[in-house]
N, C-alpha and C positions, 0 to 999 in steps of 0.2 A: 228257385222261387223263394222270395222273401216271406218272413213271419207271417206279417199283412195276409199277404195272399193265399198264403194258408190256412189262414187263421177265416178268412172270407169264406173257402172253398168249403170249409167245414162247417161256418153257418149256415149256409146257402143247402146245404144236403140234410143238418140235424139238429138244425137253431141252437138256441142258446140257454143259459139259465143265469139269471143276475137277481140279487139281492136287493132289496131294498135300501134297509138298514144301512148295509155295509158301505153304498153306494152316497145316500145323505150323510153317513158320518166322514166318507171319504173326501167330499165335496165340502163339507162344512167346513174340514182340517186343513183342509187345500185352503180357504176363503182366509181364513183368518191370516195366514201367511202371505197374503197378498192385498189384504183390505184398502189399505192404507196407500200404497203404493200404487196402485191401479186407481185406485179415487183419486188421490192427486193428479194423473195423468189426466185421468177425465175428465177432471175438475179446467186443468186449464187449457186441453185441446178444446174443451167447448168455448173457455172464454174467449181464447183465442180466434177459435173460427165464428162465433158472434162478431168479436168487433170487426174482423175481415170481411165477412158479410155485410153487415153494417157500412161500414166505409164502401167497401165495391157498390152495391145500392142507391146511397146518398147521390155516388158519384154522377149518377145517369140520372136518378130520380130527385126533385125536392121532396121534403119531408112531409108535406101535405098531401101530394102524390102515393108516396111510398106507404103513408099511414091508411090511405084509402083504399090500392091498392092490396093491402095483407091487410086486410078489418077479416074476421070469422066471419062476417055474414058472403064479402065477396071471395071465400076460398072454398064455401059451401060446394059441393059436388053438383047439385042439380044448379046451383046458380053460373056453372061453367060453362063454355061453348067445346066443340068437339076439339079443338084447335090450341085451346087456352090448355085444355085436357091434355093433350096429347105434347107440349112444350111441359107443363109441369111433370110429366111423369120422364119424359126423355131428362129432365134437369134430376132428377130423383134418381133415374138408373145411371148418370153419370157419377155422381156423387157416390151412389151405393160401389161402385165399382171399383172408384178410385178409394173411397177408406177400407173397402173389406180386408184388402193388406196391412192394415195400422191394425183393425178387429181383430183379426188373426192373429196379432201378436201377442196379445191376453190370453191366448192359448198355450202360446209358448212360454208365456209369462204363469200361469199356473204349473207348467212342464217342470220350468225353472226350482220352483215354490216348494212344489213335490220334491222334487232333490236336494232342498237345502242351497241352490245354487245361488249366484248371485247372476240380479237382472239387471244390464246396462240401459240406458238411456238409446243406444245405439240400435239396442235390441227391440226395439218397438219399430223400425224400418228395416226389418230384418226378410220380411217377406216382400221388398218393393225389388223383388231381383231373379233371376230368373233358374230355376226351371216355376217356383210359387207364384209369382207376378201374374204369368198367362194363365195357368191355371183356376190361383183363384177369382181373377178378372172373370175368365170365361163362363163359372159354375154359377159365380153373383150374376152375370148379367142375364146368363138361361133361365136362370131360378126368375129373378125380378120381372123378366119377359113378361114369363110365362104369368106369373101372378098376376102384372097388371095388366096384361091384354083378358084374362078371364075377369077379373074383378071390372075390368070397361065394360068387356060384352053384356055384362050380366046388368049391370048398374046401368043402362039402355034399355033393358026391358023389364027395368022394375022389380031386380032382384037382388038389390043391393047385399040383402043380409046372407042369402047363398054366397055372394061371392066373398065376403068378409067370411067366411066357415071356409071357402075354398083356400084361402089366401091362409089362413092359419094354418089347416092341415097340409101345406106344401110346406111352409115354413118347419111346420114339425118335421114332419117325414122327411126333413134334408137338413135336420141338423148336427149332422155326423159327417155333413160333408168337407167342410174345413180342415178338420181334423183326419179327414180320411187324405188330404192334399198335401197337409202341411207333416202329419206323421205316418202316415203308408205310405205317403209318393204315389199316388195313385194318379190321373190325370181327369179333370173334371166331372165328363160324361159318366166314366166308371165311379167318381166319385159320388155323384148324385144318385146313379144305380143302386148301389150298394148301401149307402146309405139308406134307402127307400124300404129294400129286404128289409136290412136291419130292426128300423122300427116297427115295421110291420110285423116281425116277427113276437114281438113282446109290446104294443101301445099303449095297453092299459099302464104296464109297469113307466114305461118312461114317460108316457104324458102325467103320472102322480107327479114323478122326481120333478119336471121342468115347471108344473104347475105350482108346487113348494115351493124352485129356484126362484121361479115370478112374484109368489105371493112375498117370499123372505125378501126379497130387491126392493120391490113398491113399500115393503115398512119402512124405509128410510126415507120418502116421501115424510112423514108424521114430524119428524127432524128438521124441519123449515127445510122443506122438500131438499135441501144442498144435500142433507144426508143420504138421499140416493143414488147421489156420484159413489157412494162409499160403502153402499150393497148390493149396487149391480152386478159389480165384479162376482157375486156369488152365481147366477149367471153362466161365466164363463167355466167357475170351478166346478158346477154340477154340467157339465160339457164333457170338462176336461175327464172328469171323473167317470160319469155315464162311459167315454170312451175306453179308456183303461180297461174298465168292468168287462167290457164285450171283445174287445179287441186286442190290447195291450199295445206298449208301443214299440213300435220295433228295434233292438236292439242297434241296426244297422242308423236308426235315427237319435239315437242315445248319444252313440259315438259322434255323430256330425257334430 
């Protein structure tokens, strides 16, 4: 039995104790050695997949079309048909599916940061391979499912704001899953399991941390919003961190 699972077995019977403090400043130490570096990626995978979007768009649509069809009034939720509903959200689990291995790698990319390592360019497709690939495919797309089949049901009978609450606290409560994929080796279903325990065993404490990681991200909105490519990654560090604190990582994935 690996660290991981050890280390699970023993939550699972007599939970846990994590720190605050030690946790933000761990998180914080991690951010800064990666600020820079992770903003820039982000910086230009988004431009990049703007103008690819962009051009793919134009391609089918004129621009009079295109501007009509994405206006905020017609992307409005009640102003959708079940249909139009249900293609936007199938484009959104595709999409979520196919980058969670690129997100992923910001984890690894904090991993890196944490050891003083040096992170490749090569290493940001480092999880588009397998035994990572299926995995984290599969956790994204159960998770996403499930979100947006309760956020639909609910948003049909006039309860939108329930399912916006549901929709968070799945996203909370499973965000140890990644990390439980890519450094336990765990395989989806157990990964979102465990994950689940996890935060429920301490809420208050990790919904402060990720609440802080939120608030400190969106300050670089105030930066002609570009500065928020350049503290999201903090984010990923109070993740990365939160993980270590409860789990550690396994020595067997140190050495990979």
């Amino acid at each position: 039995m690996n660290q991981t699972l050890q280390r699970l077995l023993d939550i699972e019977k007599n939970g846990y104790q994590i720190d605050f403090g030690n946790v933000f400043e761990h998180a914080f130490e991690n951010y800064k050695k990666i600020a820079l570096y992770a903003g820039l990626v982000i910086l230009i995978f988004i431009f990049s997949f703007f103008i690819f979007t962009t051009i793919s768009l134009v391609s089918f649509l004129d621009l009079t079309t295109l501007t009509k069809e994405l206006s905020p009034e017609k992307l409005k939720i009640e102003n959708l048909s079940q249909s139009e509903l249900l293609v936007i959200g199938g484009i959104s689990l595709v999409f979520s599916c196919l980058f969670s291995p690129f997100q992923a790698a910001f984890l690894k990319m904090a991993h890196h940061g944490d050891r003083d390592e040096e992170f490749t360019i090569s290493s940001l497709f480092s999880y588009y391979k397998m035994p990572y690939l299926k995995e984290i495919i599969i956790s994204t797309f159960l998770i996403s499912t499930i979100s947006f089949s309760l956020t639909t049901l609910l948003s049909n009978v006039k309860l939108e704001i329930l399912g916006t609450i549901i929709t968070y606290f799945i996203s909370f409560t499973t965000i140890l899953t990644i990390p439980l994929i890519i450094f336990g080796n765990l395989n989806a279903v157990n990964a979102i399991k465990h994950s689940i325990l996890i935060v429920l065993k301490q809420p208050f404490i990790l919904l402060g941390l990720m609440i802080i990681a939120i608030i400190g991200a969106f300050v670089g909105i105030m930066a002609c919003c570009i500065g928020f490519l350049f503290t999201m990654p903090f984010i990923y560090s109070m993740n990365y961190a939160i993980y270590c604190a409860i789990i550690g990582i396994d020595n067997t994935v140190e050495n990979d």
